[in-house]
N, C-alpha and C positions, 0 to 999 in steps of 0.2 A: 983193466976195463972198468968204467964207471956204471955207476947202477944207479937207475933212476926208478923214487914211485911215486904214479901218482895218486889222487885219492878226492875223486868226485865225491859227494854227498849220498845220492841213490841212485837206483840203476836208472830210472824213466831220462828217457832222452831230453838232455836241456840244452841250451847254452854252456853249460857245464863241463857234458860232455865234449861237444863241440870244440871248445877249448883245450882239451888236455887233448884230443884227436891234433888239433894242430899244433899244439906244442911238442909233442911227443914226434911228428913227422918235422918238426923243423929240427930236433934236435939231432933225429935220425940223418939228417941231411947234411948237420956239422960234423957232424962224427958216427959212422958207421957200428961201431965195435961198442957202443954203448947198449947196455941192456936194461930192458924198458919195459914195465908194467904197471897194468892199471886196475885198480883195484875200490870198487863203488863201499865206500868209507861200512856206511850203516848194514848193508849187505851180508856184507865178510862178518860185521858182529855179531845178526841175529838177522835174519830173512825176514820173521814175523817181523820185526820191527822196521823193518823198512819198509813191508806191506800197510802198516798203519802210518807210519809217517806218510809216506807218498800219498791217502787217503786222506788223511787230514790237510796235507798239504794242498792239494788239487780241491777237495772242499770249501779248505780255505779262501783260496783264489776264483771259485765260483761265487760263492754264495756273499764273500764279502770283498768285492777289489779295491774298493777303497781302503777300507784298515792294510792290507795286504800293503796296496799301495804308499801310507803313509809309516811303515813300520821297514819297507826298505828304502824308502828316502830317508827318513830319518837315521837308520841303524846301520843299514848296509851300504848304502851311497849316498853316505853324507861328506859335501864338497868339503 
């Protein structure tokens, strides 16, 4: 039996989740007998830390969307 993990970033509902939700049900759907958990990366290290990250994070993306904006064009979906 194959064992899968996966390992979103934080727990706050993203895209993120989203995605390993439907990865996790497609895989479910190739093969039955695979066993599958998911496990929010920062979380599982330290709670507090992932209460400030996700703070900082959502701050982030309020108060400045541009920077925000130009730091994952650039770094994270760069073509």
């Amino acid at each position: 039996m194959a064992k899968v993990l996966i390992l979103p970033l934080l727990k706050m509902p993203s895209g993120h989740h989203q995605v390993a939700e439907a990865l996790m049900h497609k895989l479910k759907c190739m093969d039955s007998t695979i066993e599958m958990k998911k496990v929010d990366l920062i979380s599982y290290t330290s709670g507090m830390l992932e209460k400030i990250v996700t703070k900082m994070y959502l701050n982030w993306i309020q108060k400045a969307p541009r920077t925000y904006q130009w730091v994952y064009k650039h770094f994270i979906y760069a073509d």
